[in-house]
C-alpha positions as CSV (number, residue, x, y, z in Angstrom):
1,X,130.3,75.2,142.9
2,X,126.8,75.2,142.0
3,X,124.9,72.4,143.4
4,X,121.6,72.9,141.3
5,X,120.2,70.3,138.2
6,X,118.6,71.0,135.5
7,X,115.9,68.4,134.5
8,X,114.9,68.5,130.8
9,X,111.8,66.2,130.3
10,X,109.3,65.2,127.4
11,X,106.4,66.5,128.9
12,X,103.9,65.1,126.5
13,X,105.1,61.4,127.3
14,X,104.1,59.9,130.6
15,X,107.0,57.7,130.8
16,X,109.3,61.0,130.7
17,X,107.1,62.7,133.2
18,X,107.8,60.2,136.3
19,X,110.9,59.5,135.4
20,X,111.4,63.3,135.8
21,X,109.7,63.0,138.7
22,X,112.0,59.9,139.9
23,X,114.9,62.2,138.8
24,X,114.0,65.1,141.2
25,X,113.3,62.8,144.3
26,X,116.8,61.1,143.6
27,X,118.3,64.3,143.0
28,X,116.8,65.6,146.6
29,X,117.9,62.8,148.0
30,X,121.3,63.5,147.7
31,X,121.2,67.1,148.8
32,X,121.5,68.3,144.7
33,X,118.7,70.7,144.3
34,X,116.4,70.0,141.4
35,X,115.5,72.9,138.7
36,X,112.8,73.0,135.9
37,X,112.8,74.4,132.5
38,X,110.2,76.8,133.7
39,X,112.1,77.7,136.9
40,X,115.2,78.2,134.9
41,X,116.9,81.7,134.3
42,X,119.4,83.7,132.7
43,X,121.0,84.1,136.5
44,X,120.4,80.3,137.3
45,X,123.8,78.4,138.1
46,X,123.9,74.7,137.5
47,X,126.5,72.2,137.6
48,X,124.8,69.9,135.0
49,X,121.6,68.7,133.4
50,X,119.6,65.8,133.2
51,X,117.7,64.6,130.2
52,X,115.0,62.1,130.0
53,X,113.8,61.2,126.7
54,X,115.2,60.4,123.1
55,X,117.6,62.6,121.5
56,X,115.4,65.2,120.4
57,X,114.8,65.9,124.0
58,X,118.5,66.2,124.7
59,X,119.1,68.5,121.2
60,X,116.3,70.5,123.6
61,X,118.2,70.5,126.4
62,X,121.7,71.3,124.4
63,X,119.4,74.8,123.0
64,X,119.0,75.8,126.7
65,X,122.6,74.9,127.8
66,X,125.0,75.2,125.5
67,X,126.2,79.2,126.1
68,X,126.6,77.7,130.0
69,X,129.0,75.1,129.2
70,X,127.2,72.2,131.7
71,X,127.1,68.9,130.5
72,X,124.2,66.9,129.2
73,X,123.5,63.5,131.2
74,X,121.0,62.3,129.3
75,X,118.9,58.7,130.0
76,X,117.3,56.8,126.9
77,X,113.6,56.7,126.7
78,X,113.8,56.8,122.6
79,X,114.6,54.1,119.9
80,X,117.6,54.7,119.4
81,X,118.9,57.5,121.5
82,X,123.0,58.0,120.3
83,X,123.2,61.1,122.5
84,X,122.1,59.0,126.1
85,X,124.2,57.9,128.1
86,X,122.1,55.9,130.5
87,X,119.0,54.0,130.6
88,X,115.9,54.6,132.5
89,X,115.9,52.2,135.3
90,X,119.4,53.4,136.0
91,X,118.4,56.5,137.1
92,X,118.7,56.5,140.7
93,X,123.1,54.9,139.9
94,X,123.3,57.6,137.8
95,X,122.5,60.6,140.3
96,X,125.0,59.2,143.4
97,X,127.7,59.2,140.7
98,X,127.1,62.7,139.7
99,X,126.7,63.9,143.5
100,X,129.8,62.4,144.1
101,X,131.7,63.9,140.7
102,X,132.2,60.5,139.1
103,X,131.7,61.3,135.7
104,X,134.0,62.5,132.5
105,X,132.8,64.7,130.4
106,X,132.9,64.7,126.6
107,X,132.9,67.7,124.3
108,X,131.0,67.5,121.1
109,X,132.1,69.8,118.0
110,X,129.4,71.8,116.7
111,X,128.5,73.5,113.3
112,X,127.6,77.7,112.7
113,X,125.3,77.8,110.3
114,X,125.3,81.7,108.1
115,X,122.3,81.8,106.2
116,X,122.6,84.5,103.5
117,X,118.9,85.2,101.4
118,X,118.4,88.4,99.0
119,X,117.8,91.5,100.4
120,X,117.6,90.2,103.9
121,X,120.5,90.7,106.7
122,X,122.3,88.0,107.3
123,X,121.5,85.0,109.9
124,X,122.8,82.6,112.2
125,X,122.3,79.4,113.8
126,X,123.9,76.7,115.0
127,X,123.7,72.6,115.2
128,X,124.8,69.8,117.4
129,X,123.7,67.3,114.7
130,X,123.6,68.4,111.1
131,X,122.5,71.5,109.2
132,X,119.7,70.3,106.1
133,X,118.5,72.0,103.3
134,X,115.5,70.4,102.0
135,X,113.4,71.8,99.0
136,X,110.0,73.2,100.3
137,X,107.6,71.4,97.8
138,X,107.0,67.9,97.6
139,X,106.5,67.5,94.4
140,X,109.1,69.6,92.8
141,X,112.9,69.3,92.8
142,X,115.6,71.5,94.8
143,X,118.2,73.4,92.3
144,X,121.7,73.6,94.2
145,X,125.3,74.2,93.5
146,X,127.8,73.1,96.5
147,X,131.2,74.2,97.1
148,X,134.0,73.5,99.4
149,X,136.6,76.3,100.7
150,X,135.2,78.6,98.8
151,X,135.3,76.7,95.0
152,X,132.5,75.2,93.5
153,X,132.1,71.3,93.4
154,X,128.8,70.2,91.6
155,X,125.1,71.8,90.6
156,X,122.1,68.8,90.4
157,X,118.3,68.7,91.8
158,X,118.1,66.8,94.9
159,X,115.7,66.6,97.8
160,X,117.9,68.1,100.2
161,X,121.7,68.4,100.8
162,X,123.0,67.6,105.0
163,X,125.6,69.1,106.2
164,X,126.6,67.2,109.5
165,X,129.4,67.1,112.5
166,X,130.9,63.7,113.4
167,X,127.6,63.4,115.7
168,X,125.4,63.5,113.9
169,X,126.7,60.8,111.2
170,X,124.2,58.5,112.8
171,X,121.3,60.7,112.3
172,X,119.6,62.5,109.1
173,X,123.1,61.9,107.5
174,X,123.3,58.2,108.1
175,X,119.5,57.7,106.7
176,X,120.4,59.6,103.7
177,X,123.4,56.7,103.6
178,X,126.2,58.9,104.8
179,X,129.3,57.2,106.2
180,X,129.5,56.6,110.3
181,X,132.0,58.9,111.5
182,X,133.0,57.9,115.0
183,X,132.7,61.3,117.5
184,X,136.5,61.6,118.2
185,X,136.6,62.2,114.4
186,X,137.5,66.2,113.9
187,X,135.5,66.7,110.8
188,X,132.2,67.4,108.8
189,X,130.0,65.5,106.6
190,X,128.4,66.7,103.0
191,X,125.4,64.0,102.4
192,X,123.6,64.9,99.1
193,X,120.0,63.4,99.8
194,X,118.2,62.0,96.4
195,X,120.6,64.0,94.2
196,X,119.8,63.8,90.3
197,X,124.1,63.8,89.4
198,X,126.8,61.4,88.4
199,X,129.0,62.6,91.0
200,X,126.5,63.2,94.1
201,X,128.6,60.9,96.6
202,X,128.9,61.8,100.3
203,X,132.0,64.1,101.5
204,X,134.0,63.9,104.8
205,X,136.2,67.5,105.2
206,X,138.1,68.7,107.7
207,X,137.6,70.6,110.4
208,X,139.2,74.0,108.8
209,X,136.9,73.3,105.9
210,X,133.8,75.1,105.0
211,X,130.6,73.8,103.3
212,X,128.5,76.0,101.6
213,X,125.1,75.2,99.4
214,X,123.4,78.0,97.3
215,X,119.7,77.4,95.7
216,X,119.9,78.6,92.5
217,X,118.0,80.9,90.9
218,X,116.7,78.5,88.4
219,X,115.2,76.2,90.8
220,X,111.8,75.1,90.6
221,X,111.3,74.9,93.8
222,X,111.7,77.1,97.3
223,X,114.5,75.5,100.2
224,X,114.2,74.9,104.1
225,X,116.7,74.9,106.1
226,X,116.3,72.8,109.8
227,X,118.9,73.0,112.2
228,X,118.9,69.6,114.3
229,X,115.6,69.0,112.6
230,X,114.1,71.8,115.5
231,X,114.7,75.5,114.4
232,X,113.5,75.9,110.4
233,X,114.3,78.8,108.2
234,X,112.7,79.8,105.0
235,X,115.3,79.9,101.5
236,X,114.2,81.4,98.8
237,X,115.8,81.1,95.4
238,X,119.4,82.8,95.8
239,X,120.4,81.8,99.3
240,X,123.4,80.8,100.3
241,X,124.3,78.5,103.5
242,X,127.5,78.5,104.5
243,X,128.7,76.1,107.5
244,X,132.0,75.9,109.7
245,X,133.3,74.4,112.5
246,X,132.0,76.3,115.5
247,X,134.3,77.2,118.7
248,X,131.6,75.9,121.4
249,X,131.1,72.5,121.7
250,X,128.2,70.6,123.6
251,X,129.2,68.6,126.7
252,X,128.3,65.8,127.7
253,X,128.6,63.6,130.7
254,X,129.9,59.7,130.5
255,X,129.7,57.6,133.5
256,X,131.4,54.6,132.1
257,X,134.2,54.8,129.7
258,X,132.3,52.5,127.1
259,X,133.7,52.1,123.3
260,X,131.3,53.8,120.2
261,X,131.9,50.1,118.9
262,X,129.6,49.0,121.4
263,X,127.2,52.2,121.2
264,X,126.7,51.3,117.8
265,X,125.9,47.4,118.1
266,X,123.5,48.1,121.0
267,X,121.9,51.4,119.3
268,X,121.4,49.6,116.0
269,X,121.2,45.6,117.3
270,X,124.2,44.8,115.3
271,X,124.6,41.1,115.3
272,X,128.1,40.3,116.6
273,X,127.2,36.6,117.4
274,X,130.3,34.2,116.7
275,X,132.8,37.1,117.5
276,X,135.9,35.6,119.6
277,X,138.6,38.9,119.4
278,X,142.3,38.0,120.2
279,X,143.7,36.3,123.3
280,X,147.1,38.0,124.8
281,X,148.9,35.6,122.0
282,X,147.3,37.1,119.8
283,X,146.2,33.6,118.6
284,X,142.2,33.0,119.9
285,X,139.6,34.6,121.5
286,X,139.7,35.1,125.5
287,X,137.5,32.1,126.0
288,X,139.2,30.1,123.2
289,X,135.2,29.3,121.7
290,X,132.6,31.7,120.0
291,X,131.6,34.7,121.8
292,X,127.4,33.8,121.4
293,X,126.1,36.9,123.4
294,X,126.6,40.8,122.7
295,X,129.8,42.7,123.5
């Protein structure tokens, strides 16, 4: 087994830069040999990667990895950072645990994304997060028609429609005031965003399902399509999107076995003050009083 480690960094922030650099010296340290983006080749064989920054920085890393099948440890130097697993001062925890294999690892579903324009051949891409298309002026409104398997479901102007896996619920999906789909969830989200219709609500489908948005002819303006708000791709009017479950997921490692429940409160600051849950009876809370902390 390879004992080599990718480390993915922000290089423009200097917090991410020496916590890289703390990364590679704990790495050493335990006789795991330490490998850069630059450094990194087709013929390179790792047995992970670490990530230091938000979750942009690990959608990054997920682009260089995914066709390897390593998983993503990724610490939290964002806002909110869904994707991380561990925090920045924990860095040096983190690495014994991995030397030593104590880690699950969690597969992510992610999307294929078939991107079908007039008179072009067609094009691929893919998504850990979500799948948008947004309308490509400002000031003018995006025509669409969306379907499910195959049969159309509603036409309206909108500023965008997102098409996202149970991940990324708490990203563009959430903003646009998508449901939060909890990551064990199988399925895939249809969030219309600003959408000019009676019936513009957001969809949850199966995993067998597949989405697909065309910009109409008629539409006023021009679409975009972003991939995990990193890789773009120019509509014009007549394009159709089509996305479906894809057959390789993203990995990622866990180091502690902790709930989404709690993921969520401590991602968002949820307040949870007052909480008591059920003692074995099943009549009070496990310290019989409110629970005044977090979980």
């Amino acid at each position: 087994m390879s004992r080599s480690v990718l480390v993915v960094t922000h290089s423009g922030r200097p917090e991410a830069v020496h916590a890289a650099q703390e990364a590679v010296a704990a790495l050493e340290s335990v006789g795991l040999t330490p490998v850069t983006e630059a450094e990194l080749t087709e013929a390179t064989e790792l047995m992970m990667a670490i990530v230091l920054g938000g979750d942009g920085t690990i959608l990054r890393a997920a682009e260089l990895t995914r066709d390897r099948g390593i998983p993503l440890l990724g610490f939290n130097l964002g806002h909110v950072g869904f994707l991380a697993e561990s925090e920045r001062e924990h860095i040096d925890q983190a690495v014994r645990r991995v030397a030593a294999g104590q880690y699950e690892v969690e597969e992510r579903g992610t999307i294929d994304v078939r991107i079908m324009r007039p008179g072009v051949p067609t094009a691929h891409e893919w998504a850990l997060n979500d799948a948008t298309v947004e309308k490509a002026s400002r000031a003018r409104m995006l025509e669409v028609v969306v379907e499910v398997d195959g049969r159309p479901l509603s036409s309206f102007g909108c500023d965008g429609v997102v098409m996202a896996t149970s991940t990324g619920s708490t990203a563009h999906a959430f903003s646009a005031g998508g449901p939060v789909v909890w990551p064990d969830v199988d399925a895939m989200l249809l969030v219309p965003v600003s959408a000019h219709a009676l019936f513009a609500r957001p969809l949850v489908v199966g995993p067998s399902s597949v989405l697909a948005v065309e910009v109409l002819t008629r539409s006023v303006s021009e679409g975009v399509l972003s991939c995990d708000g990193r890789r773009t791709v120019e509509l014009p009017l007549g394009t159709r999107i089509e996305v479906r479950r894809s057959a390789m997921p993203v990995r990622l490692a866990r180091l502690s076995p902790a709930p989404f429940t709690d993921r969520l409160v401590s991602r968002f600051d949820l307040p949870v003050s007052g909480w008591r849950g059920r003692a074995p009876n099943g009549t009070g809370g496990p310290n019989d009083g409110p629970h005044r902390g977090g979980p």
